[in-house]
C-alpha positions as CSV (number, residue, x, y, z in Angstrom):
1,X,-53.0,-39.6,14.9
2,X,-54.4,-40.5,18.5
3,X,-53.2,-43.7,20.1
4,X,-56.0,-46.3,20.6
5,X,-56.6,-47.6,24.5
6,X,-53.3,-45.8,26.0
7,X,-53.7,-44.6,29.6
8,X,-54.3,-40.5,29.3
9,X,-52.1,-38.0,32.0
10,X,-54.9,-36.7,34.5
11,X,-56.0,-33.6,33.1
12,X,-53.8,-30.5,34.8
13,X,-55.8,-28.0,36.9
14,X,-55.8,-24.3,35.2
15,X,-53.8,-22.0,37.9
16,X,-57.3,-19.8,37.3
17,X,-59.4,-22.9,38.1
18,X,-57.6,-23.6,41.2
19,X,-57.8,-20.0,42.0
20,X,-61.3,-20.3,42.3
21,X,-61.4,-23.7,43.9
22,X,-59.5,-21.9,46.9
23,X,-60.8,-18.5,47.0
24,X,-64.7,-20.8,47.1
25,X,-63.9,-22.5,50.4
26,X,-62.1,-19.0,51.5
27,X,-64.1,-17.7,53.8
28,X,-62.4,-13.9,52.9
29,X,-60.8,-12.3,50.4
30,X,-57.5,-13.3,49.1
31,X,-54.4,-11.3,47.6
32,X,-52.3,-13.3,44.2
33,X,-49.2,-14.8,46.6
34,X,-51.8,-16.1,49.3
35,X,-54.0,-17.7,46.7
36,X,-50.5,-19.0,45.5
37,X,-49.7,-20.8,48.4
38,X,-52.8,-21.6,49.3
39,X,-52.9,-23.7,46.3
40,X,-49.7,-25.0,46.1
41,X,-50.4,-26.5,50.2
42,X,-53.9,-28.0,49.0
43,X,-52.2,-29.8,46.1
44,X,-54.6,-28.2,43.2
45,X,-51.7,-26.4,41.2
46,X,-47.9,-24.9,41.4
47,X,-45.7,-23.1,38.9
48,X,-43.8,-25.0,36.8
49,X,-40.8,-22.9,36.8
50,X,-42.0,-19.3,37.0
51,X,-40.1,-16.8,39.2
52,X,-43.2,-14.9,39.5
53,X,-46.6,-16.8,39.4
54,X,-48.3,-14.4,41.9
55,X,-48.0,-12.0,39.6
56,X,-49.2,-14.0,36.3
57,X,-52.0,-15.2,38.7
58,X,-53.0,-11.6,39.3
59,X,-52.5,-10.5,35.2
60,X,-54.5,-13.4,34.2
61,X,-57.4,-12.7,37.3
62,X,-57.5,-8.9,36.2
63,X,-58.0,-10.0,32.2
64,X,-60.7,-12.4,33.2
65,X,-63.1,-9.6,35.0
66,X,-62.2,-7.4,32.4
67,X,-62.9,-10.2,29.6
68,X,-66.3,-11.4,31.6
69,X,-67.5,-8.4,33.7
70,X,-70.0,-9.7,36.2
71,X,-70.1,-12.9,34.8
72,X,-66.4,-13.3,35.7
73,X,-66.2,-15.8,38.7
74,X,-63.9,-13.3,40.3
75,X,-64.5,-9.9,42.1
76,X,-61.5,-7.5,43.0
77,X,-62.8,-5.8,46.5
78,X,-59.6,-3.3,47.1
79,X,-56.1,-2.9,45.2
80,X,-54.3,-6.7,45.1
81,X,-57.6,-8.6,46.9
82,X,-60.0,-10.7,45.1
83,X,-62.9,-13.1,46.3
84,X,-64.8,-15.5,44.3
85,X,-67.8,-13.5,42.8
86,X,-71.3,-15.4,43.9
């Protein structure tokens, strides 16, 4: 049952969503650990305990352009560097 008036949590930003926030205002392409810092120093998302979330960021960038083709908002360029696909 859902609670009636009670303040909800802000809604938590996907680690793919923030991936595309920063590789958007990126003005080149971007390898898994950059875009992993890069998000974790703007604030949009960090891993909650993962010893690897570059690499998770990468799996789960990979099985969206395979999942979407070109209508995937990422584009992998050369081996470990993606940019946002416009």
């Amino acid at each position: 049952p859902k609670k009636a008036g009670g303040e909800q949590k802000p809604k938590r930003v996907s680690a793919l969503d923030a991936a595309a926030q920063v590789l958007a205002k990126a003005e080149k392409p971007m390898r898994a650990q950059e875009l992993i810092a890069a998000m974790a120093e703007q604030d949009l998302w960090s891993s909650p305990a993962g010893k690897t979330p570059h690499a998770t960021l990468y799996a789960a960038i990979l099985r969206e352009i395979a999942a979407k083709g070109d209508a995937a908002r990422f584009k992998k360029v050369d081996r470990g560097l993606f940019e946002i696909n416009a």
